[in-house]
KOLPA-232236 format. One record per residue (C-alpha): x, y, z. Coordinates in steps of 0.5 Angstrom, whole numbers, padded with zeros to 4 digits, always signed. Layout:
% KOLPA-232236
XYZ ...
//
This chain:
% KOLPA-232236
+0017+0097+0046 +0022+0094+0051 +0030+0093+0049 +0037+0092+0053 +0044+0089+0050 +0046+0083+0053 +0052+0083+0058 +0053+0076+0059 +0052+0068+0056 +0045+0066+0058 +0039+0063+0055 +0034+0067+0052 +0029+0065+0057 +0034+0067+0063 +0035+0074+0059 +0028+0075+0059 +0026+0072+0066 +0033+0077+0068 +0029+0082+0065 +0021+0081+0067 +0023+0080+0074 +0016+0080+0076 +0014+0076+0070 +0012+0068+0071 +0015+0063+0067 +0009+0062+0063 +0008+0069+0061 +0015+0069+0058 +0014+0063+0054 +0007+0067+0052 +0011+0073+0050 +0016+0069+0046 +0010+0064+0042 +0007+0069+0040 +0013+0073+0036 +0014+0079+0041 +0021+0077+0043 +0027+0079+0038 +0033+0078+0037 +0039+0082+0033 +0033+0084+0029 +0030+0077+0028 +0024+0073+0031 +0026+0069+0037 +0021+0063+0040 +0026+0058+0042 +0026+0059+0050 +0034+0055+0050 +0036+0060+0044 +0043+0062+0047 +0046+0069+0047 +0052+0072+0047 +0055+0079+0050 +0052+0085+0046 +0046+0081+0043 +0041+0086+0043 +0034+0083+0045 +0027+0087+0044 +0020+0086+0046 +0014+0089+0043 +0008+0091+0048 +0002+0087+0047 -0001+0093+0044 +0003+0092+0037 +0002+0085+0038 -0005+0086+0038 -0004+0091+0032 +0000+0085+0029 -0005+0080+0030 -0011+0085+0028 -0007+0086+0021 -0007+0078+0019 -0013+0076+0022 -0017+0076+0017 -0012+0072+0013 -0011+0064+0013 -0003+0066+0011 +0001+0065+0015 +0005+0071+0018 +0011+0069+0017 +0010+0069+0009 +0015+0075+0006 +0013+0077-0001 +0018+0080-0005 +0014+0080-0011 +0009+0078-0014 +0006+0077-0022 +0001+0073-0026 +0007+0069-0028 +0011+0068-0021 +0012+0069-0013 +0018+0070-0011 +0017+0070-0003 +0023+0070+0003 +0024+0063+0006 +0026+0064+0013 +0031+0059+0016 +0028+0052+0020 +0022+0051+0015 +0021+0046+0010 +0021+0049+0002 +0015+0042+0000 +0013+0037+0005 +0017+0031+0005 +0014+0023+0004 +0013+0025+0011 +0007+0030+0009 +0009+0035+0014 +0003+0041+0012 +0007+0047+0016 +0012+0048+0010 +0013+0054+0005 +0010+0052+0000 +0003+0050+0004 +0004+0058+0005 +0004+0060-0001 -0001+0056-0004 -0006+0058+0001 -0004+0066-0001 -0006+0065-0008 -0012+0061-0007 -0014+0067-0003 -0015+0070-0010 -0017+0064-0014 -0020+0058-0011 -0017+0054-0016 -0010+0057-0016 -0002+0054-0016 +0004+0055-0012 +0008+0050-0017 +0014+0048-0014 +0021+0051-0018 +0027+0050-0014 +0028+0049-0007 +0033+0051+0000 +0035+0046+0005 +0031+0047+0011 +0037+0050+0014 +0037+0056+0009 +0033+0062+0009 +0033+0066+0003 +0030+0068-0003 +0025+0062-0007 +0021+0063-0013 +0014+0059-0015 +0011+0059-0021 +0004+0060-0022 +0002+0056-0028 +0005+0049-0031 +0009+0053-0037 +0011+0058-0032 +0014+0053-0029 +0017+0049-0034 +0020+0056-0037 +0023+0057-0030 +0026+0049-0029 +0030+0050-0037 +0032+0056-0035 +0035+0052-0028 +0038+0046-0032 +0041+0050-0037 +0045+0053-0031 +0043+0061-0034 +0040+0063-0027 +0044+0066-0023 +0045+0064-0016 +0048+0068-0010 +0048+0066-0004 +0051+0070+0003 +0055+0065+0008 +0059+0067+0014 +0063+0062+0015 +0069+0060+0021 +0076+0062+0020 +0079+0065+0013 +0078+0062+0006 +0084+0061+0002 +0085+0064-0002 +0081+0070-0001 +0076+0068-0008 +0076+0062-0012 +0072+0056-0015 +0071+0050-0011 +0069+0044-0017 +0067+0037-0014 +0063+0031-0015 +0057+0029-0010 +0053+0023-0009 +0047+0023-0005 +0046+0016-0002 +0038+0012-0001 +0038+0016+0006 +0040+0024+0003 +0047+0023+0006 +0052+0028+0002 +0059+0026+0001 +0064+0028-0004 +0067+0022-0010 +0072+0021-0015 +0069+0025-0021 +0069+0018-0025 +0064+0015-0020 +0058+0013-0023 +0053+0016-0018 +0056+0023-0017 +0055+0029-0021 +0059+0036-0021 +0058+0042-0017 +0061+0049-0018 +0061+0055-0014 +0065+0061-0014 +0066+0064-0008 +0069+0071-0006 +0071+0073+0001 +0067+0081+0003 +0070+0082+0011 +0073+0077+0015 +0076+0078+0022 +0080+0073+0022 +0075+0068+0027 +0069+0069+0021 +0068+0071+0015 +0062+0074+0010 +0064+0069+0004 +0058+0071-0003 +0058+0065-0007 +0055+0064-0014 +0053+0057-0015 +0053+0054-0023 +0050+0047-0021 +0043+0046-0015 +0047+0040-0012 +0044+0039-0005 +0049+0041+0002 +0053+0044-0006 +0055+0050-0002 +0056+0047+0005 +0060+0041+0002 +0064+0047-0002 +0066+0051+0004 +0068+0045+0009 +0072+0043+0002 +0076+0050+0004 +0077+0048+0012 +0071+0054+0013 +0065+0050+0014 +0059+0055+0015 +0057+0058+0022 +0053+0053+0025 +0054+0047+0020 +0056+0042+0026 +0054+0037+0020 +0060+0039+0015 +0065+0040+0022 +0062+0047+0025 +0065+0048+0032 +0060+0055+0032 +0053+0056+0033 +0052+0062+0037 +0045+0063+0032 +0042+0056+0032 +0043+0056+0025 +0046+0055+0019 +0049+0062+0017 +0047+0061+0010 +0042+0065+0006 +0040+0065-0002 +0041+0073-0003 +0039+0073-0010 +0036+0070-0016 +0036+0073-0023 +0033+0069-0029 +0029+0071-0035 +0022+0072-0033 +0017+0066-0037 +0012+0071-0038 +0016+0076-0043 +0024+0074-0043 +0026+0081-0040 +0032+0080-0034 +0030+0081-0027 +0033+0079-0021 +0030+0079-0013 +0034+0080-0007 +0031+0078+0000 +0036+0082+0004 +0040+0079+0010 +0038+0078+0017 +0041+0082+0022 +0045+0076+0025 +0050+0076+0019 +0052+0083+0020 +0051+0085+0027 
//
């Protein structure tokens, strides 16, 4: 295990070619194909990923990764699958940023949901991931999957009915003011899945709800909780452009940063009844390391 604080602005791949001086390019670009390379914590494989003074970069020997290989290769899961829980009823799995939850009319096969059918037909050929809700690409966080139409079905009343509770972390640029409150508006989605906020007696917008409340700010960023009544796509990135603090990286809702390549959005926790036995339950997918470092 190989790791330094970067000192200064750089690529990913300068950091590492700064470092591995003896190393060719290709086997910089091998070490980051195959997961061996971390930053603040998380899996990095873009080359051209940027770092900023007092990133902490890791990279595992071949040793560990070979470990690693060795533990999953005799599964056809992808290894990128985290799962928080799973029962005869549901999955609940940690999505992570830049991965789609279902294929679109694109017909993408690299998706979360592929993966998570691909676990349960581990045990059951004829066995089910059904799709329950979705996270926008861009978000990573906490999804549950049903493993049974009624399950499903159980799930989906539950989300309409608005009784499921749904928290969400995103850092965000600036300070919101005030410091917690509800932001209330309509969306539309147009034929090309573009948001846009309307005038509530629009008749193709619909209501999106969501409570925010400021943890930490610094006065440049802050760690906004968001609790969200409605599923409105981009619902929590059109909220916080609404409060002129668009989300870290959301250069579509009038981001200047992204010093992470990504949206600085993450689906904390679910709580919901469970469609087996109608106790409360609640799932976490804790925050990566970039929200907080």
């Amino acid at each position: 295990m190989d790791r330094w604080t970067v000192s200064r602005s750089q690529t990913l791949l300068e950091a590492l070619q700064g470092h591995f001086a003896s190393s060719s390019t290709n086997t910089l670009r091998k070490m980051l194909a195959t997961s061996r390379v971390h930053v603040n914590g998380e899996v990095q494989h873009r080359a051209k990923h940027e770092l900023h003074p007092k990133d902490v970069v890791m990279v595992s020997s071949k040793a560990e990764s070979v470990s690693q290989t060795s533990a999953t290769s005799t599964s056809s899961v992808d290894p990128r699958l985290i799962v928080l829980h799973e029962d005869e009823a549901l999955l609940v799995v940690a999505k992570p940023h830049h991965v789609l939850s279902v294929a679109t009319d694109r017909l993408e096969t690299d998706t979360l949901h592929s993966w998570c059918v691909d676990l349960v037909q581990e045990g059951n050929n004829n066995g089910w991931a059904y799709i329950v809700h979705r996270l926008d690409r861009e978000t990573s966080g906490v999804m549950v999957l049903a493993k049974s139409k009624e399950a499903k079905t159980h799930l989906q009343e539950q989300f309409a009915a608005r009784e499921v509770h749904r928290m969400y972390v995103a850092l965000v640029e600036g300070s919101p003011a005030p410091e917690q409150g509800t932001v209330r508006t309509w969306l539309m989605e147009d034929k090309h899945l573009n948001v846009k906020a309307v005038n509530r007696r629009h008749p193709q917008g619909k209501e999106a709800v969501s409570h925010y409340r400021t943890l930490s700010s610094d006065g440049t960023t802050s760690l906004v909780e968001v609790m969200i009544e409605t599923g409105r796509r981009h619902q929590i990135r059109m909220a916080m452009q609404h409060l002129a603090t668009p989300i870290v990286g959301d250069r579509r809702h009038g981001a200047d940063t992204d010093p992470h390549s990504r949206v600085m959005l993450h689906a904390h926790a679910l709580e919901f009844l469970h469609p087996a036995t109608d106790d409360p339950v609640r799932f976490e997918a804790p925050l990566p390391a970039s929200f907080t470092s």
